[in-house]
C-alpha positions in Angstrom: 106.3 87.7 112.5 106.3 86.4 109.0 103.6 87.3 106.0 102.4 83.3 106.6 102.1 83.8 110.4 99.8 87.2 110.2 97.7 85.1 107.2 97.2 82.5 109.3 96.5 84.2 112.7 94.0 86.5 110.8 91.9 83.5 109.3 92.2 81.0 112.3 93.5 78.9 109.4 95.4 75.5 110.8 99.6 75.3 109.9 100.3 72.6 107.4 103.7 71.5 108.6 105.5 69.0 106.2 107.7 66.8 107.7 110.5 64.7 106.0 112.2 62.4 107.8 115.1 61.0 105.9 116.1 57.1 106.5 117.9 56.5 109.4 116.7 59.6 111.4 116.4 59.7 115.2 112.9 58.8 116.8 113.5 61.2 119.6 114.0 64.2 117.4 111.2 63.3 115.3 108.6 62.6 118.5 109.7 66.5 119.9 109.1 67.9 117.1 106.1 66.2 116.4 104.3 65.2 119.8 103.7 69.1 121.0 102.1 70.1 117.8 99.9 67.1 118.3 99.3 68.1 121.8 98.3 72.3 120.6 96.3 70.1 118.3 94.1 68.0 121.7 94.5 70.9 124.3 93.1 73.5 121.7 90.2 70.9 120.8 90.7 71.4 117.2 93.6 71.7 114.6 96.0 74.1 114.6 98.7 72.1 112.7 98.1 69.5 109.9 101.2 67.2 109.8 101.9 65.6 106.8 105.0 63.0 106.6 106.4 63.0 103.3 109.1 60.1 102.0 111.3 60.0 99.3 110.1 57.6 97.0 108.3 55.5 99.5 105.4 55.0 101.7 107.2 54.2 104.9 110.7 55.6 106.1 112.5 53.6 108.4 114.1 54.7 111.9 117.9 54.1 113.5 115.6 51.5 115.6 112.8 49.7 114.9 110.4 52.4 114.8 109.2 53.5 111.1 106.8 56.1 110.0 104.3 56.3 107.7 104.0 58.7 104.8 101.2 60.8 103.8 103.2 62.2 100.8 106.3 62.0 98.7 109.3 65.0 97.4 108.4 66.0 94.8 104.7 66.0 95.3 102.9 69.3 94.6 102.3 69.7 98.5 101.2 73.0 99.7 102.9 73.7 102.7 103.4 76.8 105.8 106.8 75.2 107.0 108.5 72.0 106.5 111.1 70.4 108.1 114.0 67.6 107.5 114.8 65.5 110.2 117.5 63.3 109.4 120.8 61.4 111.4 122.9 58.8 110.5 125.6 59.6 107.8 124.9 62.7 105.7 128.5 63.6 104.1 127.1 61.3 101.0 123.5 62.8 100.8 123.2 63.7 97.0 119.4 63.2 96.7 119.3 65.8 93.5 115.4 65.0 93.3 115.4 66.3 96.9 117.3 69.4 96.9 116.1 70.4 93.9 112.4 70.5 95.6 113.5 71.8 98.5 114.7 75.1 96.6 111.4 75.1 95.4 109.6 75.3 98.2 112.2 78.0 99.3 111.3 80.0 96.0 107.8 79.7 97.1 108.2 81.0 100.4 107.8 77.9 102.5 109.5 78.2 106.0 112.1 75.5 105.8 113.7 73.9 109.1 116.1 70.8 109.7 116.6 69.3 112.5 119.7 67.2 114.1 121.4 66.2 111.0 118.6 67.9 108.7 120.3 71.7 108.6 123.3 69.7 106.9 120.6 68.8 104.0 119.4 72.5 103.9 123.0 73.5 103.5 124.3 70.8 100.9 121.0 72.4 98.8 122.4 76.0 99.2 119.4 77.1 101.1 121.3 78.4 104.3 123.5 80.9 102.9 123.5 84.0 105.0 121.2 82.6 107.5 122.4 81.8 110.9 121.8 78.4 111.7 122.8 75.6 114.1 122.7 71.8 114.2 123.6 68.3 116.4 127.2 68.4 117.6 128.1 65.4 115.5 127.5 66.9 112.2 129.3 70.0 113.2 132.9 69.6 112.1 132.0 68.0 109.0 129.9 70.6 108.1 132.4 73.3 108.9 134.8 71.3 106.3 132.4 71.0 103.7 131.0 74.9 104.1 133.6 76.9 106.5 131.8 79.8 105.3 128.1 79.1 107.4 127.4 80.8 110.4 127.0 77.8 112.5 126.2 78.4 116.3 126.5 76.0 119.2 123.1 76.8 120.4 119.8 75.1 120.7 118.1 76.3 118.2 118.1 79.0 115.6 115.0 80.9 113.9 116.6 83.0 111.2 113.8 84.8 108.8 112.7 81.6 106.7 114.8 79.0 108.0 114.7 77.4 111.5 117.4 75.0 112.5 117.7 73.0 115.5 120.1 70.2 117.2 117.8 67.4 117.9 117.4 65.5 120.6 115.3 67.1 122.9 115.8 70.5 121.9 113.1 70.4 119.4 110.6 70.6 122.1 112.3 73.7 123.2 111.9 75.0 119.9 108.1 74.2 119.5 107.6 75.7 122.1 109.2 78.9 121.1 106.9 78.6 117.9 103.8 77.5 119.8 104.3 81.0 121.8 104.7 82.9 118.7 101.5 81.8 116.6 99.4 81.2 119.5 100.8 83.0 123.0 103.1 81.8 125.7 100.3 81.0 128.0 98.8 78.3 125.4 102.4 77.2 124.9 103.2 76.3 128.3 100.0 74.0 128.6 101.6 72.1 125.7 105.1 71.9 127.6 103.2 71.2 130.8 101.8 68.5 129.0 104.8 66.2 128.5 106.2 67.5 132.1 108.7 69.8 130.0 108.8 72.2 132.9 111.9 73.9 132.5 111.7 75.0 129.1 115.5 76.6 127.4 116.0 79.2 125.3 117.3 79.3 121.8 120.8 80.2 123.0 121.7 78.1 126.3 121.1 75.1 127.7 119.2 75.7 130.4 117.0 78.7 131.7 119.5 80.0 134.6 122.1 80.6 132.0 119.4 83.3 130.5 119.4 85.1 134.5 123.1 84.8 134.3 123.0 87.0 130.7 120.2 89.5 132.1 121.2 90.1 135.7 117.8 89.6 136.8 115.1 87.1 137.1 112.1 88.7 137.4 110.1 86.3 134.9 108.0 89.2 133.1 111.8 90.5 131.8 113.1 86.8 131.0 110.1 86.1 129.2 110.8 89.1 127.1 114.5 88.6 126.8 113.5 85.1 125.7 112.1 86.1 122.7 114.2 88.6 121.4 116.7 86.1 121.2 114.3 84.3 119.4 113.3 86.7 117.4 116.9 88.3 116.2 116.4 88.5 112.5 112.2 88.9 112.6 111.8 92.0 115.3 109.2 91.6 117.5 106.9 94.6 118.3 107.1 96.0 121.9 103.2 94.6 122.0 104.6 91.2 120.8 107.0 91.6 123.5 104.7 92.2 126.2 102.3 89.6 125.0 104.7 86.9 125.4 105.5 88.4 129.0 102.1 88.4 130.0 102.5 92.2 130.5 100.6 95.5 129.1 103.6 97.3 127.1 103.3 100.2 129.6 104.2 97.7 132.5 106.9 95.8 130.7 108.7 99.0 129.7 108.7 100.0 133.6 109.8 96.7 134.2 112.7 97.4 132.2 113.9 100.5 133.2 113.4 99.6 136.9 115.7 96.4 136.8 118.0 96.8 133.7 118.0 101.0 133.3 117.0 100.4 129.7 113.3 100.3 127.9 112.6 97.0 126.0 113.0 98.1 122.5 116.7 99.7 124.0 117.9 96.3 125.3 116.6 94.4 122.3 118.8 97.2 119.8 121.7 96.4 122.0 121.0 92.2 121.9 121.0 92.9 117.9 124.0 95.2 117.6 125.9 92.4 120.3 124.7 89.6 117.9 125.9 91.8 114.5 129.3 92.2 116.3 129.7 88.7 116.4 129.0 88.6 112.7 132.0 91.0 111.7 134.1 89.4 113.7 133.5 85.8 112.9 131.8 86.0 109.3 132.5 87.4 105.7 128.8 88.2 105.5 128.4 91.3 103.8 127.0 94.2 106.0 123.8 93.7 104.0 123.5 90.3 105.3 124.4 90.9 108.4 121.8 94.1 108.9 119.0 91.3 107.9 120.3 88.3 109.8 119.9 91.1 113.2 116.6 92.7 112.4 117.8 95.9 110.4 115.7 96.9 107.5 119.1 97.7 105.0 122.8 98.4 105.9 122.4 102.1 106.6 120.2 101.8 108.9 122.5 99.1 110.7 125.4 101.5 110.0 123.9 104.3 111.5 122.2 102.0 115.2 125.8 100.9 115.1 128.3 103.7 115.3 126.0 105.2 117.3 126.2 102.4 119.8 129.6 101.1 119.3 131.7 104.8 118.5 132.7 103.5 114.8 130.9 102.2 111.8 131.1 98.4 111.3 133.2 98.7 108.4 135.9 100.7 110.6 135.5 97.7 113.2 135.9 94.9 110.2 
């Protein structure tokens, strides 16, 4: 859990949540990112999360259709933010907005979560602001992004919350993803009212497209354990706390651990090392990340620390395996 998250859970203070929705963008991705918080907002009878729309250079950004929305605020503006996120479609190759990127790196510096979404991430990374961060994005934008940066760490998944940044494919996955940060600041239980609410019953992890792909992965589904397992693959880079873990299960630690080690032979804080080390395994082998990077983009603290977890995992240090 981030510095902004404990601030705010300790002084019941509301999220400000920036969104910038470049010209063009998709109304469905914008509405699922949007709509839940709305809804924490009416179930929770107060606010949680202050939306503000921000423009460039204008008070109204239009839509692929019809639709347009309103802005509150415009780049550049001395905003103060908790998280902001661009949500943008349409063609992005060309995007040069200097004024743009140059204010999005400032919110970076100032420790503003930033998120894209759809065609967004491919923003975030034209600004230089997804360097050694995992990250994912629509299909479309993809292969062109892979040409213009081969060197990102782009995953077919969902979504992806890495440290500072959060990145998701659009669509519909966005309500999958508020979700996923509904739970976080304000507990799973509160989080499925909101899904509940727009009938989004069947709600996917970050890393599959639907939730009997996550049984398939654990060998189980006893929903304490996926609950669990749904958040450390959530929560790869940022470790959750076996408490954190058993409050998103609905569990006491003590049960969740005997859950654990009843159905998988391993406690939770064992099977969420050995997601990690899995994940940082990928990295070598697909990345030129330096160990540093990958021991942050997995949850270590530094690289001895991830070079010690994994040769004693995996029989040999990662540099032996690179």
């Amino acid at each position: 859990m981030s510095k902004m998250d404990k601030t705010n859970e300790s002084t019941g203070k509301a999220r400000r949540i920036g969104i910038l929705p470049i010209k063009d963008f998709a109304v469905l991705s914008y509405a699922a990112l949007a709509e839940p918080l709305r809804a924490a907002n009416f179930l929770a009878g107060h606010t949680l999360y202050d939306i503000v729309n921000i423009g460039i250079g204008s008070d109204a950004v239009q839509s692929s259709g019809a639709a347009t929305i309103q802005t509150q605020a415009k780049v550049g503006d001395d905003v103060k933010l908790d998280a902001l996120f661009v949500v943008a479609g349409g063609d992005l190759t060309e995007f040069e907005d200097r004024a743009t990127m140059t204010w999005l790196a400032r919110l970076a510096r100032a420790g503003v979560q930033l998120g894209g979404v759809s065609g967004g991430p491919v923003i975030l990374a034209r600004a230089g602001l997804m360097e050694g961060r995992r990250m994912t994005l629509h299909w479309e934008y993809a292969e062109a992004l892979s040409e213009i940066s081969p060197h990102l760490l782009v995953e077919r998944t969902l979504y992806v919350i890495d440290r500072d940044r959060v990145t998701c494919a659009g669509g519909t996955a966005p309500m999958d993803l508020t979700h996923a940060l509904i739970s976080r600041h304000h507990g799973s239980d509160f989080a499925r009212r909101v899904s509940d609410w727009f009938m989004h019953t069947d709600v996917r992890p970050a890393v599959g497209p639907q939730r009997s792909g996550l049984v398939e992965r654990v060998g189980c589904n006893v929903p304490a354990i996926l609950d669990a397992v749904e958040a450390m693959e959530n929560h790869l880079s940022d470790k959750l706390s076996l408490s954190q873990l058993a409050a998103f299960s609905a569990q006491s630690p003590r049960q969740l651990t005997r859950l654990f080690r009843e159905k998988l032979n391993l406690s939770p804080m064992e099977y969420y090392r050995q997601l990690r080390l899995d994940k940082a395994q990928n990295l070598l082998r697909n990345s030129a990340l330096s160990l540093t990077e990958i021991a942050l983009a997995t949850g270590f603290a530094n690289s001895s620390h991830f070079s010690r977890s994994y040769t004693a995992h995996y029989g040999a240090p990662p540099s032996t395996y690179r």
